[in-house]
The first five atom37 places (N, CA, C, CB, O) and aatype in JSON, in Angstrom:
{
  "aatype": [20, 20, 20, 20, 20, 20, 20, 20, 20, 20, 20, 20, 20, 20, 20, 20, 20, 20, 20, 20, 20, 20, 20, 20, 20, 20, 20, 20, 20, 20, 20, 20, 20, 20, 20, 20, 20, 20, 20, 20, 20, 20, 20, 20, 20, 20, 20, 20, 20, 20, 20, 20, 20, 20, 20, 20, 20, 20, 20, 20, 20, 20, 20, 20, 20, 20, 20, 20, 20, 20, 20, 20, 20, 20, 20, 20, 20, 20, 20, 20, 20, 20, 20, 20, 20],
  "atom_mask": [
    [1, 1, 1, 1, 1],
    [1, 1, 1, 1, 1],
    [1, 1, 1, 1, 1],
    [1, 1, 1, 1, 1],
    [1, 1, 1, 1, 1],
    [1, 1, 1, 1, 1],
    [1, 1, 1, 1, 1],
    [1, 1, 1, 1, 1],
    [1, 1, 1, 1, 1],
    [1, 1, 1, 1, 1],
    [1, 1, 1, 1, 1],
    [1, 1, 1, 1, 1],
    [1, 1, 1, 1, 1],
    [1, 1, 1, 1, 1],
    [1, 1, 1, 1, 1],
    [1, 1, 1, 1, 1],
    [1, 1, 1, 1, 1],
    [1, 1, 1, 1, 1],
    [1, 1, 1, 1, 1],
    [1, 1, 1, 1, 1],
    [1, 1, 1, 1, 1],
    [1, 1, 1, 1, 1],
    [1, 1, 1, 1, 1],
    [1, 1, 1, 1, 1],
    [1, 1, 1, 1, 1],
    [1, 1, 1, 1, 1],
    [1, 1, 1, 1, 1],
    [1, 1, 1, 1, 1],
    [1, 1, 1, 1, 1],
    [1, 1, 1, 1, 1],
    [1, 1, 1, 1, 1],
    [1, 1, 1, 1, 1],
    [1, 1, 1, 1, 1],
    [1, 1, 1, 1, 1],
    [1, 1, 1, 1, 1],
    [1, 1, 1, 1, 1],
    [1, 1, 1, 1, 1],
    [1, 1, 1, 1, 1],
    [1, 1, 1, 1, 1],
    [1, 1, 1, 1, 1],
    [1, 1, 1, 1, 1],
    [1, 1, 1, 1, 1],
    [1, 1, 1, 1, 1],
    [1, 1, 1, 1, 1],
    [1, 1, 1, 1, 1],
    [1, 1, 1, 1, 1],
    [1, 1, 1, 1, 1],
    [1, 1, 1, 1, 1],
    [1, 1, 1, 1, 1],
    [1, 1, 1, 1, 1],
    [1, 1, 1, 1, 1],
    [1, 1, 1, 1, 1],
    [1, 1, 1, 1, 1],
    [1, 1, 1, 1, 1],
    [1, 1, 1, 1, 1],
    [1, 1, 1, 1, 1],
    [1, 1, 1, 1, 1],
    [1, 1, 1, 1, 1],
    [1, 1, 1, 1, 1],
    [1, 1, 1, 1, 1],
    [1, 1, 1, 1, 1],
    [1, 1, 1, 1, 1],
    [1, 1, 1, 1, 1],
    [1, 1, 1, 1, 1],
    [1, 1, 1, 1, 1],
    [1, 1, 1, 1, 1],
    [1, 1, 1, 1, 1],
    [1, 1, 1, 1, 1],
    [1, 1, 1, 1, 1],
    [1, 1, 1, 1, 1],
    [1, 1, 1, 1, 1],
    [1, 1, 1, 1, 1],
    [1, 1, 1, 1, 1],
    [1, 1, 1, 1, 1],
    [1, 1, 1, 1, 1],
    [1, 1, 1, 1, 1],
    [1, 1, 1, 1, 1],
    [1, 1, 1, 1, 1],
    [1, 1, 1, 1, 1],
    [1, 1, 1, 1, 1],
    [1, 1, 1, 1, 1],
    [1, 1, 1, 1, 1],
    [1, 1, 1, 1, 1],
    [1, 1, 1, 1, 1],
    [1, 1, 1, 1, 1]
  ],
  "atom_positions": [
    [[49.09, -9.6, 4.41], [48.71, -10.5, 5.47], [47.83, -9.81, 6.51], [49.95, -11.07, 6.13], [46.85, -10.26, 7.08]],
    [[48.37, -8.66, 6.62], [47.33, -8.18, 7.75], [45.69, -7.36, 7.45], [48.24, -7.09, 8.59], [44.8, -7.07, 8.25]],
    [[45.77, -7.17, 6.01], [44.93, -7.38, 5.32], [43.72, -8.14, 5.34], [45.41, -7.58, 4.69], [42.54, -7.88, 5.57]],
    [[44.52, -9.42, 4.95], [43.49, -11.07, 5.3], [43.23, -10.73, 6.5], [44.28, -12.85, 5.3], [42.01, -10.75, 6.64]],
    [[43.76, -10.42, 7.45], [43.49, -10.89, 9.0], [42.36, -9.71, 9.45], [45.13, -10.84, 10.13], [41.45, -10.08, 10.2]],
    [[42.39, -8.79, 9.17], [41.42, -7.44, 9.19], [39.99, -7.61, 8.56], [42.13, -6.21, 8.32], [38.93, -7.23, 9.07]],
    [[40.14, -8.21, 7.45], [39.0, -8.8, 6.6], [38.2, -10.19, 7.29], [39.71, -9.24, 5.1], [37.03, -10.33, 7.65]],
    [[39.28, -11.09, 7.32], [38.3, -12.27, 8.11], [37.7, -12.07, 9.17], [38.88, -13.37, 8.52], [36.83, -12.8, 9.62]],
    [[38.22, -10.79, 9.8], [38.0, -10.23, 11.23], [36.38, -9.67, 11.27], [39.21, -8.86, 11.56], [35.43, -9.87, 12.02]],
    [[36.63, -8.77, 9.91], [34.97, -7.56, 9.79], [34.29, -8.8, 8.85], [35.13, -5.34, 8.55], [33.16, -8.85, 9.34]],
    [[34.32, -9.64, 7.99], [33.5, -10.81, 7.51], [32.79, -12.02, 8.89], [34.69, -11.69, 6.4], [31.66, -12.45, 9.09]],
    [[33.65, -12.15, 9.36], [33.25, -12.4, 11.17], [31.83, -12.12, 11.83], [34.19, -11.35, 12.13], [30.82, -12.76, 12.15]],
    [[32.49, -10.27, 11.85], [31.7, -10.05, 13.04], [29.97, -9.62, 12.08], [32.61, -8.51, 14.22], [28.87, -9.59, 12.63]],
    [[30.23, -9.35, 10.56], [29.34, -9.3, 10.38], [28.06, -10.28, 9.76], [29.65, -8.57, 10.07], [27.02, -9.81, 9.31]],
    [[28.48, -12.06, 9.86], [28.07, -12.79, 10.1], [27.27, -13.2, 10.81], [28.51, -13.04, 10.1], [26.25, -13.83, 10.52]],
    [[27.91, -12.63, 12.52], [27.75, -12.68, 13.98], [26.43, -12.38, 13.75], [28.63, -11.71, 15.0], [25.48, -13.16, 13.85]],
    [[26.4, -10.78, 13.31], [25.55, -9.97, 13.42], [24.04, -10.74, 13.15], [25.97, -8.87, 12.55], [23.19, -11.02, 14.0]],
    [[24.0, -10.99, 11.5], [23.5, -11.55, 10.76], [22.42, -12.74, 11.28], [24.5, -11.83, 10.07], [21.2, -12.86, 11.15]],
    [[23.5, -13.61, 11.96], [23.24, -14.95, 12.23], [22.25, -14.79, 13.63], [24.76, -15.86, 12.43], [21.38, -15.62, 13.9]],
    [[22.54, -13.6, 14.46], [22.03, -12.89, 15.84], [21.08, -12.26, 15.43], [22.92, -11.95, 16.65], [20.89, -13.26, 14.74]],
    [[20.3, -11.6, 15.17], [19.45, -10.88, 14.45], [18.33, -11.19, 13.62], [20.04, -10.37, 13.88], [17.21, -10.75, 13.85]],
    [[18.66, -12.03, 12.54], [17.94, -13.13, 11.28], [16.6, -13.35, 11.98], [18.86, -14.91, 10.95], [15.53, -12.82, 11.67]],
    [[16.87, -14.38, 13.14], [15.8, -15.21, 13.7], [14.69, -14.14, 14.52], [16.55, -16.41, 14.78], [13.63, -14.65, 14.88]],
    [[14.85, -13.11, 14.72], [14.3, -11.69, 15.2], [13.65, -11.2, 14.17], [15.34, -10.64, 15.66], [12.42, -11.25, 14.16]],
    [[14.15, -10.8, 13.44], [13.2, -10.54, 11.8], [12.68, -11.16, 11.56], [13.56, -10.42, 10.57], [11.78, -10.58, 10.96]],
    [[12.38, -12.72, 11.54], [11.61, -13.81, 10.85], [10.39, -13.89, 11.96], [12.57, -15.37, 10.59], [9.36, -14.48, 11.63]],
    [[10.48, -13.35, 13.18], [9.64, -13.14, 14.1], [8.87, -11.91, 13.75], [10.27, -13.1, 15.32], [7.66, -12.16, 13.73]],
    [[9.09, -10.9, 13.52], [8.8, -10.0, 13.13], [7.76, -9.93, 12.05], [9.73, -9.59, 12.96], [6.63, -9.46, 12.15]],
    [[8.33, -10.47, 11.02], [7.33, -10.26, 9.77], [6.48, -11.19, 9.46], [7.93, -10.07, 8.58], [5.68, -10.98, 8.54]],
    [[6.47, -12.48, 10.21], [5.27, -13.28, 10.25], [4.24, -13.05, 10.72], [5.37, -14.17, 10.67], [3.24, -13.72, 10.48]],
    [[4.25, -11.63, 11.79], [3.03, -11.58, 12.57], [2.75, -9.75, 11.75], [3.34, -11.84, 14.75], [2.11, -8.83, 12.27]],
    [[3.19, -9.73, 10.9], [3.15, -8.34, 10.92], [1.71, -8.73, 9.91], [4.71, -7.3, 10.29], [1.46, -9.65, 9.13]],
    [[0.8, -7.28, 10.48], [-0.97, -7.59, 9.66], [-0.64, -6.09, 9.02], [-2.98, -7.75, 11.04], [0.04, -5.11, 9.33]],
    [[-1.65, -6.53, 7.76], [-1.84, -4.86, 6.9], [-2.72, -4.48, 7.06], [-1.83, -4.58, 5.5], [-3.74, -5.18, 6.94]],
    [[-2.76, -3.37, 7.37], [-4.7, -2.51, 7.8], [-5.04, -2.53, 6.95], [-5.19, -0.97, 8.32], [-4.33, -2.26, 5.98]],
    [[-6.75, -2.96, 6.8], [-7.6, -3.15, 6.23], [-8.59, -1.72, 6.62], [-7.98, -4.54, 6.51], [-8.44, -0.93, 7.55]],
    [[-9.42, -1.74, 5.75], [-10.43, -0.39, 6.4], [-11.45, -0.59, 7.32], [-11.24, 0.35, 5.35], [-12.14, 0.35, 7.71]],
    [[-11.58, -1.47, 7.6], [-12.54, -2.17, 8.7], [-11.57, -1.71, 9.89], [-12.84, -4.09, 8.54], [-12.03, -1.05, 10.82]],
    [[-10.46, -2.01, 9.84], [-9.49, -1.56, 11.09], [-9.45, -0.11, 11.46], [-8.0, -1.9, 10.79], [-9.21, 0.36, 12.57]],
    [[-9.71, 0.52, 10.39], [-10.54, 1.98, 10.28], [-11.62, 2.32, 10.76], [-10.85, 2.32, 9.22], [-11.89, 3.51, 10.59]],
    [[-12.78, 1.37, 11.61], [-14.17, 1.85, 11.79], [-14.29, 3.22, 12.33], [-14.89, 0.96, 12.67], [-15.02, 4.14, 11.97]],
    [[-13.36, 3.12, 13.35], [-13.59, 4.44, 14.92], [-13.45, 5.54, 13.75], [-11.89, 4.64, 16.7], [-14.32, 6.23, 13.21]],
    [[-11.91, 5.43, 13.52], [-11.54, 6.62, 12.33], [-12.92, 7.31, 11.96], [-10.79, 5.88, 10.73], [-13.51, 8.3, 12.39]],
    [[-13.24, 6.26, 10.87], [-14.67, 6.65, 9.87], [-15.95, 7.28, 10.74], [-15.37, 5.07, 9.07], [-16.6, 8.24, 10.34]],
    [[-16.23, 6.53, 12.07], [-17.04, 6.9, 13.1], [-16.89, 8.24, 13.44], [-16.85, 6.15, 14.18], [-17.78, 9.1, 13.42]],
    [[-15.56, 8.39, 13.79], [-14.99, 10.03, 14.34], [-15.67, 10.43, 13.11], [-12.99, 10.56, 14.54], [-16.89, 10.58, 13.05]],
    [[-14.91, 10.6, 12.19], [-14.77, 11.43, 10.94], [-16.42, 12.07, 10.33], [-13.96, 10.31, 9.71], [-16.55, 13.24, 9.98]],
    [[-17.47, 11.13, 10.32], [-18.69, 11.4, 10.58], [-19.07, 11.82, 11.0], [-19.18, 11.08, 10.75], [-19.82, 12.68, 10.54]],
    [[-18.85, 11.56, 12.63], [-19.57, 12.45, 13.46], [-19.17, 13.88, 13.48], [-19.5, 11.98, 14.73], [-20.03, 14.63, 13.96]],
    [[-17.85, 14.56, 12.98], [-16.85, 15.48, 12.86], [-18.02, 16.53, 11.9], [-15.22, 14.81, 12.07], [-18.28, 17.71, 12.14]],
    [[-18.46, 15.85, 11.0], [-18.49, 16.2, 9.4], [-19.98, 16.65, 9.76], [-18.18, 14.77, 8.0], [-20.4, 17.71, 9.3]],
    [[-20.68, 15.94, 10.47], [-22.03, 15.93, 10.87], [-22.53, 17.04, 12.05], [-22.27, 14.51, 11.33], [-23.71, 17.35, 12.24]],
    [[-21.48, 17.51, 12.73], [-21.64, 18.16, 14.04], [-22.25, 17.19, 15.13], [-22.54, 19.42, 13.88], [-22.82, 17.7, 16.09]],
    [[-22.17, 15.92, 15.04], [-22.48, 15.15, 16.21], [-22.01, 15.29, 17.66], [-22.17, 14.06, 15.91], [-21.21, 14.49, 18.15]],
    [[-22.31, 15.92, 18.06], [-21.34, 15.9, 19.4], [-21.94, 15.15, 20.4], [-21.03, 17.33, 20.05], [-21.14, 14.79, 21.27]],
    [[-23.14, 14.79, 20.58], [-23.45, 13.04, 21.5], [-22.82, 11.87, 20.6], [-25.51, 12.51, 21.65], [-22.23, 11.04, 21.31]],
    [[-22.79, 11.57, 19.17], [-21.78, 10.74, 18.89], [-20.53, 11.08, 19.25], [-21.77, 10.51, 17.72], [-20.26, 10.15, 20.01]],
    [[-19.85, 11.58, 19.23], [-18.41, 11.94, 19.42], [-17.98, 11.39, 20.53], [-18.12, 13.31, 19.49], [-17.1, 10.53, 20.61]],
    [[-19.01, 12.22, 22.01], [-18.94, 11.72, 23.01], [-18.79, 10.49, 23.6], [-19.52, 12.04, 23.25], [-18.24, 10.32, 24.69]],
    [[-19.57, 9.04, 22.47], [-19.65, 7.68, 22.52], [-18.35, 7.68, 22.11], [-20.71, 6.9, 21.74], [-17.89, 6.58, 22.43]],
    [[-17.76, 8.15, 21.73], [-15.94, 7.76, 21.6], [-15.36, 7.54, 22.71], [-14.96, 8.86, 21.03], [-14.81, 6.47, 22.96]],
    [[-15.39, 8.14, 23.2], [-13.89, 8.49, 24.25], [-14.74, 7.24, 25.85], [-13.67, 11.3, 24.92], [-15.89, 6.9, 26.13]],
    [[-13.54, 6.99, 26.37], [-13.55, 5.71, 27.5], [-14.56, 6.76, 28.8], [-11.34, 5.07, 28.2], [-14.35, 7.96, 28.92]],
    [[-15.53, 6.06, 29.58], [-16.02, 6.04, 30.44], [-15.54, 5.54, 31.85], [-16.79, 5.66, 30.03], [-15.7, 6.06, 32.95]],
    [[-14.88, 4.36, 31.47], [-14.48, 3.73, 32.69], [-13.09, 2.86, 32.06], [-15.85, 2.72, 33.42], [-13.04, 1.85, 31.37]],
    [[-11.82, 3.9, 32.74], [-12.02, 4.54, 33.17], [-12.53, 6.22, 32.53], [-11.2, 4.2, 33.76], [-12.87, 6.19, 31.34]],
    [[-12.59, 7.47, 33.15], [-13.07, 8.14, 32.56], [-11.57, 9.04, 31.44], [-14.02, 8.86, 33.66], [-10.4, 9.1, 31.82]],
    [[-11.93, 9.43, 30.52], [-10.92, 9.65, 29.43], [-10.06, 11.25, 30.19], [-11.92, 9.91, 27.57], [-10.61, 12.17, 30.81]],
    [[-8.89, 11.11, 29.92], [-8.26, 12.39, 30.45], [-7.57, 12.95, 29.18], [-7.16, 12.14, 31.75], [-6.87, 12.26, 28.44]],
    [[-7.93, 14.64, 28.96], [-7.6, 15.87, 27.84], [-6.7, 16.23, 28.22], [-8.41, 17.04, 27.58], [-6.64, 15.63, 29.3]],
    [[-6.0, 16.71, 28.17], [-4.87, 17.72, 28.0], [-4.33, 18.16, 27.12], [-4.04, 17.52, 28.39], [-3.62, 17.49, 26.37]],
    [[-4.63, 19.87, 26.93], [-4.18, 20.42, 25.99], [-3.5, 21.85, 25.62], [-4.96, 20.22, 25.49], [-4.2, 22.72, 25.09]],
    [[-2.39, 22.05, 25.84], [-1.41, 23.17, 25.93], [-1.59, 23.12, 27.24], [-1.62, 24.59, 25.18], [-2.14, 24.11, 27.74]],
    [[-1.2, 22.01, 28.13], [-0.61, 21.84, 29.4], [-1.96, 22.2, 30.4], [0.82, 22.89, 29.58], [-1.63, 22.61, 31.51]],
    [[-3.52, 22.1, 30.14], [-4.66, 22.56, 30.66], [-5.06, 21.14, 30.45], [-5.46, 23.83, 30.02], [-4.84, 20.49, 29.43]],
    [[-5.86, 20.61, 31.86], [-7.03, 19.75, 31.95], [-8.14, 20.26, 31.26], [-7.41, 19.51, 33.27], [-8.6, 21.39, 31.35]],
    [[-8.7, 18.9, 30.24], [-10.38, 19.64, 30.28], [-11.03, 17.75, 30.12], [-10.96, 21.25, 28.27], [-10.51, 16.65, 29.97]],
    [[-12.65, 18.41, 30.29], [-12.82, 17.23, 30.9], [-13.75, 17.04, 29.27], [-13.59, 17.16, 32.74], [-13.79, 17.98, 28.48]],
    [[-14.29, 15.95, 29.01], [-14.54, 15.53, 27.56], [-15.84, 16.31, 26.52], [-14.9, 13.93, 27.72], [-16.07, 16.19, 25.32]],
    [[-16.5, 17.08, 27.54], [-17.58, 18.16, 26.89], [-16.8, 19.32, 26.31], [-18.69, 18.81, 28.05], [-17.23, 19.81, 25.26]],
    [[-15.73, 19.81, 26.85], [-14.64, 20.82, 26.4], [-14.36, 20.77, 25.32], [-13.51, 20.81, 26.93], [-14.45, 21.67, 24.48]],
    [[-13.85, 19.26, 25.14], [-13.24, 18.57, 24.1], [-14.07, 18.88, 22.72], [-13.19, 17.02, 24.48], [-14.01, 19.54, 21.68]],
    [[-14.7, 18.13, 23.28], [-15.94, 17.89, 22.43], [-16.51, 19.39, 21.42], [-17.22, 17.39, 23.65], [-16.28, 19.57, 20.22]],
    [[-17.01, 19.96, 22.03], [-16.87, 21.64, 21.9], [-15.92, 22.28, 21.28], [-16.76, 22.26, 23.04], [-16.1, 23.37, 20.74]],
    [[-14.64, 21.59, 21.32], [-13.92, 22.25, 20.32], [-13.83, 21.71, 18.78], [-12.64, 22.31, 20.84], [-13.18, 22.33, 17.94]]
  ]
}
């Protein structure tokens, strides 16, 4: 008997769970998108300019306004640094 009562108890709560949760997942994976390689452009952009030694392309990467902030092993540098490395 106390068996049954222990069981209907954890069949319960993990219903609860189930029933709480479900409608959260179904939110979830309706909006979920698969990258495409187009979603890749910058990537490919970087990666070019990388491969190329572009460093005025490179520079067209990074934000202007506002202006982009480096940090690296706990040192400011400002995006020509960057760039340079």
């Amino acid at each position: 008997m106390r068996f049954d009562i222990r069981f209907r108890r954890a069949t319960a709560a993990v219903a609860i769970v189930i029933l709480a949760f479900g409608p959260c997942r179904g939110q979830t994976a309706g909006t979920a998108q698969h990258a495409s390689a187009s979603d890749f452009a910058s990537l490919a952009t970087w990666k070019n300019a990388v491969l190329m030694g572009d460093s005025a392309g490179l520079r067209t990467l990074y934000s202007t306004s506002p202006m982009a902030e480096i940090t690296a092993s706990g040192e400011k540098m400002n995006v020509d640094a960057d760039v340079d490395f």
